[in-house]
C-alpha positions in Angstrom: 91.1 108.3 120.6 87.2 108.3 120.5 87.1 111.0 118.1 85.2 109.7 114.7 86.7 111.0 111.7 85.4 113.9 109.9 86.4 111.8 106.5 85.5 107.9 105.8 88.6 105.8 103.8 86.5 104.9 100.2 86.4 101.1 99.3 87.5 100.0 96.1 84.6 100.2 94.4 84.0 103.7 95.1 87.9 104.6 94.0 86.9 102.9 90.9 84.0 104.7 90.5 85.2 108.1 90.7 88.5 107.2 88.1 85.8 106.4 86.0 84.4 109.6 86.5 87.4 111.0 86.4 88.3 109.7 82.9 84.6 110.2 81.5 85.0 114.0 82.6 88.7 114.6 80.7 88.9 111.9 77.8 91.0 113.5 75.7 93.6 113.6 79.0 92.8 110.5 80.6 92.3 107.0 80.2 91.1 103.8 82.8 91.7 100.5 81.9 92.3 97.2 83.0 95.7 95.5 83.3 95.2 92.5 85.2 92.8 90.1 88.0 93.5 89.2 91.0 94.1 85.7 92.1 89.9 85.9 93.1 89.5 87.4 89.4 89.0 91.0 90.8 90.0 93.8 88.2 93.2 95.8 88.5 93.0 99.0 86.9 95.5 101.6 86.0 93.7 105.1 85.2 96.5 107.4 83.3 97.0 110.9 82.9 98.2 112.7 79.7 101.0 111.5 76.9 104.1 112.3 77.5 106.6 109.3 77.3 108.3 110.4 81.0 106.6 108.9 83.2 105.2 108.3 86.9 103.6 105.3 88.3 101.6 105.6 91.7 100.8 102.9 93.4 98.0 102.1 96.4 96.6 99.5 98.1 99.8 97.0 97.8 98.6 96.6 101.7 95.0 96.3 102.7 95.5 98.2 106.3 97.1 101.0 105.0 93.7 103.1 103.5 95.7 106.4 103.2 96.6 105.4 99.7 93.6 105.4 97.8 92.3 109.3 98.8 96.0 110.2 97.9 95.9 108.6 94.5 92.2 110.5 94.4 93.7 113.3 95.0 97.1 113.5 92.9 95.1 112.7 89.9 92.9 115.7 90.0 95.7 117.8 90.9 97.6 116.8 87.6 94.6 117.6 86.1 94.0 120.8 87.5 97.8 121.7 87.4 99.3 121.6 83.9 103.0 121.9 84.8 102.4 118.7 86.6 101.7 117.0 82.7 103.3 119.0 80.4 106.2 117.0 79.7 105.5 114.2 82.4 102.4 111.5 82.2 101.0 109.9 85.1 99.5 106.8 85.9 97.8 105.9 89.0 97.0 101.8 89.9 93.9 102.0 92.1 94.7 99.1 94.2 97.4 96.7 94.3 95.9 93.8 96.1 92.1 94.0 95.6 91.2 90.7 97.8 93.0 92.4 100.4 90.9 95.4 100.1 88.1 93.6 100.2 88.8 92.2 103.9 90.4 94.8 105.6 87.0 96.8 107.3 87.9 100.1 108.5 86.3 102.8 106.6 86.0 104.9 110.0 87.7 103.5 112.8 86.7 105.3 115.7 89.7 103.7 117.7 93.1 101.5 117.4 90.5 98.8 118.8 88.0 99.7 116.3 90.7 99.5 113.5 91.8 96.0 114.5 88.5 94.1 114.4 88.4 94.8 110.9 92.2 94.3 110.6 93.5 92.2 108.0 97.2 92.1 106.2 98.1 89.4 104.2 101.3 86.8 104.3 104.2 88.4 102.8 104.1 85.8 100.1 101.0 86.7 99.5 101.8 90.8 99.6 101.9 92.0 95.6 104.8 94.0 96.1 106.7 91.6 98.6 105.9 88.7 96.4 108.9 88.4 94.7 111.5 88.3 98.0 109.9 85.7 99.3 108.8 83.1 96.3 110.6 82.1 93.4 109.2 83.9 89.6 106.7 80.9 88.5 105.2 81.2 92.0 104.4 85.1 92.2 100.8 86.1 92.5 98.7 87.7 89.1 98.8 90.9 90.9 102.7 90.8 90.9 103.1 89.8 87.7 100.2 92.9 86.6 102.6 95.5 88.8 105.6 94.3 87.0 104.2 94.1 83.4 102.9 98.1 83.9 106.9 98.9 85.5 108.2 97.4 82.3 105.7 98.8 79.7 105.4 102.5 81.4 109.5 102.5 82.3 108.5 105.2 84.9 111.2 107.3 86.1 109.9 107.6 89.6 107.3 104.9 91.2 105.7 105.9 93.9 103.8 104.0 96.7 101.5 104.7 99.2 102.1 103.2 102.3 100.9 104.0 105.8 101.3 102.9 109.5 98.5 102.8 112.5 100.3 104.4 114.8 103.6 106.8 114.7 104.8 109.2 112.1 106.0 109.8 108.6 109.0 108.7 107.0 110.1 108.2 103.4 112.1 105.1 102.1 113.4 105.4 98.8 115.4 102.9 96.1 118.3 105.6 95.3 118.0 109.4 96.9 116.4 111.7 95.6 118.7 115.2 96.6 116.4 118.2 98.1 113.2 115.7 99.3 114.1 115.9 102.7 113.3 119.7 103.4 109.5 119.8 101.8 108.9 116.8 103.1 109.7 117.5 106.9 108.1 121.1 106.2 104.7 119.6 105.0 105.1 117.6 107.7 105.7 120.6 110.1 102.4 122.4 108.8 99.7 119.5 109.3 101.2 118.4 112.8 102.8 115.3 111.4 105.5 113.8 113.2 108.3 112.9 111.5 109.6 109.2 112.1 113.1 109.4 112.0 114.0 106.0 113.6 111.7 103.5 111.9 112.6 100.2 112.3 111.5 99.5 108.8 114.3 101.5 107.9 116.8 100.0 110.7 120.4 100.7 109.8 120.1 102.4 106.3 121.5 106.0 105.6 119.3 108.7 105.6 119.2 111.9 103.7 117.2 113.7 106.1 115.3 113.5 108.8 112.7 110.7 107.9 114.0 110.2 104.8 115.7 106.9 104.6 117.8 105.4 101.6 117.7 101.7 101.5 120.7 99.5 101.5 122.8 98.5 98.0 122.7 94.5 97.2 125.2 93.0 99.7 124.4 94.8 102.4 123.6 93.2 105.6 120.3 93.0 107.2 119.3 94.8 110.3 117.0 91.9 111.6 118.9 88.6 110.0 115.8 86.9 110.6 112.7 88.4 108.3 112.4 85.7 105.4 111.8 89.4 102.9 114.4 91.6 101.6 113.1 95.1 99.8 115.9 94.6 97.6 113.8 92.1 95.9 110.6 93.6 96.2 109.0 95.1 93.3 110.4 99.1 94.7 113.5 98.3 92.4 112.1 97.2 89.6 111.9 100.7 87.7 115.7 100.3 88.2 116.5 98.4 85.4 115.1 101.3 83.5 117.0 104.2 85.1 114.6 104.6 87.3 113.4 104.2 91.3 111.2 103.9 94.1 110.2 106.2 96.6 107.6 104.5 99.6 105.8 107.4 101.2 104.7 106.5 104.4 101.7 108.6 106.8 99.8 107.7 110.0 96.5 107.5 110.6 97.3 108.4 114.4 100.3 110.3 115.4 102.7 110.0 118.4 104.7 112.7 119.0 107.2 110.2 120.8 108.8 108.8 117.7 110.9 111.8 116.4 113.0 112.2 119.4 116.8 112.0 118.4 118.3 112.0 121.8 120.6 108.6 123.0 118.5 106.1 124.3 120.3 105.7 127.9 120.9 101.6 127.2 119.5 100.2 124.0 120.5 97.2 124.1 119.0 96.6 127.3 115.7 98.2 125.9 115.8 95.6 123.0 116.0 92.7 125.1 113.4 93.7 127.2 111.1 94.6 124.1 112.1 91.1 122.8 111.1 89.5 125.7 107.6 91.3 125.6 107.2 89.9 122.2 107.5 86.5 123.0 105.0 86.5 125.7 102.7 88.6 123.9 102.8 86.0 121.2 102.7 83.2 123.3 99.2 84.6 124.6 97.9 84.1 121.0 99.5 80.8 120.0 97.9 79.7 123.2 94.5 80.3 122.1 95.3 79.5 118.4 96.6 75.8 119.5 93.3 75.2 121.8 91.2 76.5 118.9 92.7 74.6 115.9 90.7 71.1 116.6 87.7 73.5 116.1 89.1 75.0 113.1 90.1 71.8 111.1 89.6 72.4 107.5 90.0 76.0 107.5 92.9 77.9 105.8 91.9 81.2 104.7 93.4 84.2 104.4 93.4 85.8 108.0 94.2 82.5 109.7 97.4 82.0 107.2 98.2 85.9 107.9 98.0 85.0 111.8 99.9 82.1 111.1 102.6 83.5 109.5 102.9 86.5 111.8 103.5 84.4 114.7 106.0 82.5 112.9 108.1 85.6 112.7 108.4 86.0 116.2 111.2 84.4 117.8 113.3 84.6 115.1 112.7 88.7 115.5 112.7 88.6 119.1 116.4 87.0 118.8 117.3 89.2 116.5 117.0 91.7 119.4 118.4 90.2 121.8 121.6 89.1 120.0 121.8 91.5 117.3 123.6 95.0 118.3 121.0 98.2 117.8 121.1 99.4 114.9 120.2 102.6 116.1 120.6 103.7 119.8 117.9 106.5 119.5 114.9 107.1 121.8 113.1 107.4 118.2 114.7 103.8 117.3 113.9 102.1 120.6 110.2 103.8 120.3 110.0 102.5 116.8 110.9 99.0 117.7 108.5 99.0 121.1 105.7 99.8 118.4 106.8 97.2 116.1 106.7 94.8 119.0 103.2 95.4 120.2 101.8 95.1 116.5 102.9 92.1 115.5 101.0 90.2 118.0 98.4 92.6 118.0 97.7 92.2 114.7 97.7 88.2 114.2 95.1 88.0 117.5 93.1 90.6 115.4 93.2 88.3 112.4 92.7 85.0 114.5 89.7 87.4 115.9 87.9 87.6 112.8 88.3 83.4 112.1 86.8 82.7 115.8 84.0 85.4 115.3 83.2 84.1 111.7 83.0 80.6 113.1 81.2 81.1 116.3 84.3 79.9 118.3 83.8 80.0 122.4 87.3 81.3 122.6 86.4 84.9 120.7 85.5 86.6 123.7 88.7 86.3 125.5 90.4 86.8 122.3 88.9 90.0 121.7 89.1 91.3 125.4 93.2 91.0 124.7 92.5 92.5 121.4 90.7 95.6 122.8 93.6 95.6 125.8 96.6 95.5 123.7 94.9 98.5 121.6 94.1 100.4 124.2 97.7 99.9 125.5 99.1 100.8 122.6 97.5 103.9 121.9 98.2 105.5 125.9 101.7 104.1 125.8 102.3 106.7 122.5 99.9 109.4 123.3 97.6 108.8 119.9 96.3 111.2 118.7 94.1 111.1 115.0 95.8 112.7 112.2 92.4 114.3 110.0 92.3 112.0 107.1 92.5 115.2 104.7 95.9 115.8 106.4 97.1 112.2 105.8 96.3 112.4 101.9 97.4 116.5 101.7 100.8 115.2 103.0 101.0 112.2 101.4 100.1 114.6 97.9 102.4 116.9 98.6 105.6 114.3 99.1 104.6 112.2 95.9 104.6 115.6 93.9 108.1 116.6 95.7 109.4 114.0 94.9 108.5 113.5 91.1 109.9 116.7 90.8 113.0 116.8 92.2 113.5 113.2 90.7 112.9 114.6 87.5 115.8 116.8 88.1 117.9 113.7 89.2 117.4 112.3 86.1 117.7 115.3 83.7 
């Protein structure tokens, strides 16, 4: 866990630089250019890959914690370019960052440690979340950055979108809008050969069908929800968007650290007991948090920004979830599952005292020493309770390449 990464995650203006360089170097093949702002009046840009009319949209950044997404999108460009079978009859187009004020608060260009990545930590409220956006909020309410996603679905009509999303802590797994036949077996083997675990119970994924390990196919309209409670619903995310024009979504997920703990498929010996215990955690973990949110407020009065809306509305999710748990049957009775869900259940809290952190620390706050002491506890808690160990940042964006590229091409063949 103290091991500093041989690779630093780039910032946004650095991604944009090299697309630029990128697009200056091969003009006749690509092209950068803007398609929206943010709601701050940050740039998005979309840099594009050849001509052909099929195309492939990759997205990054729709969450600022989740760094993994920019190197990838780095590095799928210049492999279409160096690979011409990748372009001959497909174009591809790459949006550098989803949620640019996000990227500009989350801080963790190296993080030595999970404690290290939380006190730069920072992930928006969902309504708030470009992609999420639209479950959560009605259409004249959606964010610029939503509205910029959705304009490039519609004008592109990409036949596969995919996105690049990431988790702290666990392994990789796959969610995708419709299957895509034959993903399942280069995905676990890339998997295999950079030492990635595969995540087959994610509780992102709880209760959908899967295709293969990892790979998890999300529910049709109608279908109910694993966790009754969360105020989002994919199915009204912007993943199913390219479905009005034939096509779908895949969301490629990769750690930054690994626990071999979270692809064990054996029965969990009583899951339901598991749950309620996990739920129970949760609620006292977020009590600890609300505690020192409700005798800091006073101090804060006037303040709404970002981080202490996202700690906000992460604590507000808690007993609903934590119910959930204890009332709602497993969806899953795996050890995977149950490991899935005890992650889940630590991050949540985890991540709005981070957040809260930051406020307190910006402000000068007598309560941020405490705070952080938890922070730094529940981190290193965290890490020894799944054996963390750092996943080289050039085999988070090799495997991340290689699933985005398996599955463009066997979605091709899907839609052929």
């Amino acid at each position: 866990m103290s091991l500093l990464p041989q690779l630093r995650y780039p910032t946004l203006t650095q991604l944009v630089a090299s697309a630029c360089a990128l697009a200056a170097h091969r003009p006749g093949l690509c092209t950068l250019r803007q398609i929206g702002v943010s709601r701050a009046g940050r740039p998005l840009h979309l840099l594009s890959v050849g001509h052909a009319r099929r195309a492939v949209l990759v997205v990054a950044g729709a969450h600022a914690n989740e760094p993994t997404g920019g190197p990838t999108l780095l590095a799928l460009a210049e492999r279409v370019l160096s690979e011409r079978q990748l372009r001959a009859d497909t174009s591809w187009h790459f949006l550098l960052c989803a949620d640019p004020d996000g990227a500009s608060l989350h801080r963790t260009p190296a993080p030595r440690s999970l404690f290290d990545y939380h006190l730069g930590f920072f992930r928006p409220a969902a309504e708030e979340q470009p992609e999420w956006s639209p479950s959560v909020l009605p259409p004249h309410r959606l964010p610029p950055e939503t509205r910029a996603l959705t304009r490039v679905i519609d004008e592109l009509r990409p036949y596969l979108q995919a996105t690049l999303h990431g988790t702290d802590l666990g392994g990789s797994w796959v969610q995708l809008t419709k299957d895509i036949p034959g993903l399942a077996e280069p995905f676990a083997k890339s998997a295999a050969e950079l030492h990635i675990p595969v995540e087959t119970g994610a509780s992102d994924a709880a209760g959908w069908a899967a295709s293969g390990p990892g790979v998890h196919v999300m529910p049709s309209p109608g279908a109910g929800a694993a966790y009754p409670s969360m105020p989002d619903d994919a199915r009204h995310s912007t993943w199913y968007a390219p479905h009005r024009h034939g096509g779908l979504t895949a969301v490629v997920e990769v750690p930054m650290w690994a626990s071999d703990l979270v692809d064990d498929p054996a029965p969990h010996p009583a899951p339901a007991a598991a749950m309620r215990r996990l739920a129970r955690r949760l609620l006292r973990d977020a009590l600890e948090v609300e505690r020192v949110l409700a005798e800091a407020l006073p101090r804060l009065e006037g303040l709404d920004g970002p981080l202490l809306r996202a700690a906000k509305w992460a604590l507000e999710l808690v007993p609903g979830l934590a119910a959930d748990w204890m009332h709602t049957p497993p969806a899953d009775n795996t050890m995977a599952y149950v490991g899935s869900v005890d992650a889940f259940g630590r991050r949540l809290p985890l991540r709005a005292a981070a957040m809260l952190l930051r406020v307190l620390q910006e402000t000068d706050d007598r309560a941020a020493p405490g705070l952080e002491r938890l922070v730094a506890t529940w981190s290193d808690a965290f890490a020894e309770r799944f054996r963390a160990r750092w996943v080289p940042l050039e085999h988070q964006v090799e495997h991340q390449s290689r699933t985005v590229v398996a599955a463009a091409l066997h979605a091709r063949d899907r839609a052929a």
